[in-house]
C-alpha positions, 0 to 999 in steps of 0.5 A: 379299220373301215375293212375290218369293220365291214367284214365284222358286221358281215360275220355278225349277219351270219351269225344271226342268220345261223341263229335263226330258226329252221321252220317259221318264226314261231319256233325257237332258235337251234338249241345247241348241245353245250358238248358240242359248243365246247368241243368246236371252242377247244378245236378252233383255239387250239387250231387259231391259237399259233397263228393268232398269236403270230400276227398278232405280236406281228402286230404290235411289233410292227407300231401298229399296236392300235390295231391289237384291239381291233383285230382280237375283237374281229378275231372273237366274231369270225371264231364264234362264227366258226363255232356256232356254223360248225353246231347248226347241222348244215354242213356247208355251213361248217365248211364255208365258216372255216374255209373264211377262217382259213381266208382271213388267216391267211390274208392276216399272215400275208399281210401281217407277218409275211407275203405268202408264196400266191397269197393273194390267191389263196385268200379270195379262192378261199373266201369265194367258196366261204361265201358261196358256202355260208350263203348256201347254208342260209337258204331255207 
């Protein structure tokens, strides 16, 4: 839980980072075209959905039922994350967001449902470009 609760305030700073405007203080934040939110919304859940579900019910039949609630709430921020990076028009953004959402998938599934074959690797390769990515996107 103390994991999953630093990594969901991590997903809210970037967040209020993507939100933040272009210029100066003064000028209002991204004005996000509601096509293209709900074009990236239907795309990430049609894409998360499966392996969502997976570790979930991976979850809850394991007896680690406590987590399900948590875990949806940490899957809630890292979507929106994804959804409003893919919006911003800064590329890396879009990138770094997904590349974290396939990070955090996969170390879900490895840890959840079962061992993937280098998972280890496969998460932090994917997370490290994530971070570079995201961080990169902040710096104005």
């Amino acid at each position: 839980i103390p994991g999953l609760v630093a990594f969901l305030a991590g997903h809210a700073f970037f967040i209020v980072g993507l939100l933040q405007p272009e210029s100066s203080p003064s000028t209002r934040p991204f004005e996000f075209s509601p096509a293209g939110l709900a074009l990236s919304s239907a795309v990430v859940l049609v894409i998360e959905i499966l392996p969502a579900s997976i570790i979930l019910r991976s979850i809850a039949r394991h007896g680690q039922g406590a987590l399900v609630g948590p875990v949806c709430l940490y899957m809630g921020a890292i979507l929106a994350m994804v959804v409003l990076a893919t919006n911003v028009a800064r590329p890396a953004a879009a990138v770094g967001a997904v590349c974290f959402l396939a990070s955090d998938t996969l170390l879900a599934t490895d840890r959840f449902v079962r061992p993937i074959r280098q998972g280890t690797l496969l998460v932090h390769v994917t997370y490290h470009i994530a971070q570079v990515l995201l961080v990169v996107s902040l710096i104005r």
